[in-house]
Structures are given as structure tokens and as C-alpha cells.
C-alpha positions, 0 to 999 in steps of 0.5 A: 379966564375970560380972556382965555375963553375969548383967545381960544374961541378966536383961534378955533374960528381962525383954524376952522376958516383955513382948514382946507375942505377937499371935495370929491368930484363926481364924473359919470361916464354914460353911452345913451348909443354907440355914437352917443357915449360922454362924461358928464361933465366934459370939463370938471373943476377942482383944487389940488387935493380933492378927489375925482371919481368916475362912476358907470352911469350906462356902458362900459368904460374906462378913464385914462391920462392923456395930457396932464402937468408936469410932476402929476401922477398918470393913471388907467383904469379898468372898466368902470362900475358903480362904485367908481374909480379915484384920482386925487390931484395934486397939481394944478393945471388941465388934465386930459382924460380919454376912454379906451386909449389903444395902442392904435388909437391913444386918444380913444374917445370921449375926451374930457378933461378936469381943471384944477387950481391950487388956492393961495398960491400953492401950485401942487400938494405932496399927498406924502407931506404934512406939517402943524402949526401950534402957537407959541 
């Protein structure tokens, strides 16, 4: 029973050292004037699976792709509010972001861009995949 207790304790702590612990990543996007306007921050980091959420601080703005690895999801948003706008990445590498692209202007303004690394090794994450361990 001892041996029990110690072997099962043993692989809770080893479970719970390697259980990944996504994170959300605030990123705010402010216009203090109409030659004053940023995300902050203007380079985010994060690891494939953790969540990015742009929220209004001041102004109206928006968050679109404009560089990302290959194989990761693009995005656009709407104006952003308070309540925030998500993107979890999946891959690992530098994602471009902008404010209000055009047609005329793809690289709109207020560019930023978040870093994300894959841990151990794992260079992307299948949001549709999942798998378990169980000991034998």
C-alpha cells in the first residue's frame, strides 16, 4: 500500500511538471493622437498554443496577418473592443500583424509582430489532435 501511495504521488508530480500551461497574451492597441497610435507591446512572445488577444485601449483598430510561417492560420479583425479579439498560434516562428491593411495600403499601420517557439522541440501544435499516456 505504501509503495502504492509513493508510485502514484510520483506520477502525479511527473504529470503535473509536463503539463503544458497555455497562456493568454494581452496586446493593447492605443491611439494617444493620429501620429501617436501602437500596440503595446510592439513584439509579444509566446509558445505554440497560447492565446493572443488584442483589446481597445483608446481608438479604433483593428489586428490583421501580414507575415506568418507557413501552415499557420491568417486572420482579420473587426474593430477591436474591450472584450478583445483571439488568435492562438500553432506554429512556431514571427507573425507579422498590421492595423487597417487596404487594398492600397496592405501594410496599414502600426505594425508589430509576436514571436512564438514550440517547447521540446515541437514545431507546431494540431488544435484538431490530441492524444494520452497511461501507464502500462
Amino acid at each position: 500500500m505504501k509503495s502504492c501511495i509513493i508510485i502514484c504521488l510520483s506520477l502525479a508530480s511527473l504529470l503535473g511538471m509536463n503539463e503544458a500551461r497555455a497562456t493568454v497574451v494581452i496586446i493593447t492597441a492605443y491611439e494617444i493622437s493620429s501620429s501617436n497610435q501602437y500596440f503595446s507591446p510592439a513584439v509579444a512572445n509566446a509558445v505554440c498554443g497560447d492565446t493572443i488577444k488584442w483589446v481597445k485601449g483608446s481608438g479604433n483598430h483593428t489586428t490583421a496577418s501580414t507575415t506568418i510561417p507557413n501552415g499557420a492560420n491568417t486572420w482579420s479583425s473587426p474593430t477591436l473592443t474591450t472584450a478583445g479579439f483571439i488568435y492562438v498560434v500553432t506554429k512556431a516562428g514571427t507573425y507579422n500583424y498590421t492595423c487597417h491593411p487596404t487594398p492600397t495600403n496592405p501594410a496599414g499601420h502600426m505594425a508589430a509582430k509576436i514571436i512564438v517557439t514550440c517547447t521540446n522541440g515541437v514545431s507546431s501544435i494540431d488544435p484538431d489532435y490530441s492524444s494520452f499516456a497511461y501507464p502500462i
